[in-house]
C-alpha positions, -999 to +999 in steps of 0.1 A: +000+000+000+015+031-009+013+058+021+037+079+014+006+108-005+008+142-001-023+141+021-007+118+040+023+138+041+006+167+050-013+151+080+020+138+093+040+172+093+007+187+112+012+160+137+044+163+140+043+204+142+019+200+168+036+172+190+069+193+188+057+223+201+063+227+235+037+220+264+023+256+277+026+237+317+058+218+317+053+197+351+054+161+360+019+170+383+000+159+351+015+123+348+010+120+386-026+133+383-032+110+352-012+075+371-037+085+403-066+089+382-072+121+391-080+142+363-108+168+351-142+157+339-129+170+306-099+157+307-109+121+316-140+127+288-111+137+261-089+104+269-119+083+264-129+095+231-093+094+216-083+061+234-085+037+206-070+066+175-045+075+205-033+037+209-036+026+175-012+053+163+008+040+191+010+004+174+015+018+145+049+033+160+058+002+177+053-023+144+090-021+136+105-023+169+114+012+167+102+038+186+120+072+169+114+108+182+097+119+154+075+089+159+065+100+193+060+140+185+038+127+157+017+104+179+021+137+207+007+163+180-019+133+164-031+133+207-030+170+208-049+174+174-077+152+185-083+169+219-079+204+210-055+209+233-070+192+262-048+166+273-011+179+284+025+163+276+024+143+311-009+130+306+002+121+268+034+103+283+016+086+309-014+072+278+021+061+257+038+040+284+002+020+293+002+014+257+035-001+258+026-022+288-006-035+270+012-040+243+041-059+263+012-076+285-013-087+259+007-088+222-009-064+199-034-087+179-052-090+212-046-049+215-062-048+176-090-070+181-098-051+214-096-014+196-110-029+161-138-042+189-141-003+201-144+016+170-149-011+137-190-006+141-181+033+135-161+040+105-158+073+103-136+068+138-120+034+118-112+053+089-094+083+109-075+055+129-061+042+103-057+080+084-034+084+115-016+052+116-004+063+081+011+093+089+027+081+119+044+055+097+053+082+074+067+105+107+110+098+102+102+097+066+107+059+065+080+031+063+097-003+070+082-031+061+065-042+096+045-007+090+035-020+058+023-045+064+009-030+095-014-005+077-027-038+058-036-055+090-052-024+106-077-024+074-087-057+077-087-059+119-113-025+113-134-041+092-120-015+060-129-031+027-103-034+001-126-014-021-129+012+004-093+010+012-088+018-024-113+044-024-095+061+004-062+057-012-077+074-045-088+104-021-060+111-013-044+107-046-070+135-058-059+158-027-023+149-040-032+165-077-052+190-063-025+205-036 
């Protein structure tokens, strides 16, 4: 599957933009709060609704072992993007490390069939998820094969036809001409 669009490219330098800028509140209070469980309404409402996007862009930077700084800013600016803002950096670090122990824990098929559980009935949220994972795979410019075949799995795991895998790639070729 060819990822590397200029949609796609463009989605992955916003995320990355956004997950380099610095946090406004640099303090280690937010990962506290977030470990004790102890955040706002808001805040606890925001990590629910990205959850699944959130950890499935984190598998998506795990699929080749490798987990690069540009990977994480993307996934950080993907996590910003989707909250407007709402989650900080130490809430972020604390959502990345339980993904990594799920992952560790459980292997990530059982992590996929859990998310593709979560979101495959709405695929709008599917479609954006795996939107996402692209451009994380795109983030240090390099998509190794693992990714590859990664972005494959993720289609099938959320229930994403081929056709309208192939539909979704032809957007974007069209918002590749037309940029």
């Amino acid at each position: 599957m060819k990822l590397k669009t200029r949609t796609i490219e463009r989605l992955r330098d916003a995320l990355l933009e956004s997950g380099r800028r610095p946090s406004v509140v640099v303090s280690s209070a937010y990962e506290t709060l977030t470990r004790e469980g102890l955040l706002s309404p808001e805040e606890i409402a925001a990590l629910n609704r990205v959850d699944p996007l959130a950890e499935t862009m984190f598998l998506m930077m795990a699929a080749d072992g490798k987990l690069t700084p540009d990977e994480h800013d993307a996934v950080r600016g993907g996590i910003r993007g989707l909250t407007d803002d709402v989650l900080r950096v130490g809430t972020i670090n604390v959502m990345l490390e339980n993904y990594q122990r799920r992952l560790k824990a459980e292997g990530r098929d059982e992590r996929l069939r859990q998310i593709a559980e979560s979101i495959s009935e709405q695929p709008s949220e599917a479609e954006s998820a795996f939107a996402l994972a692209a451009a994380v795979a795109l983030a240090d410019d390099d998509v190794a094969e693992e990714e590859n075949a990664f972005i494959n799995q993720l289609a099938s795991w959320f229930g994403i036809s081929p056709e309208r895998v192939a539909a979704i790639l032809d957007q974007i070729e069209d918002d590749k001409s037309d940029a």
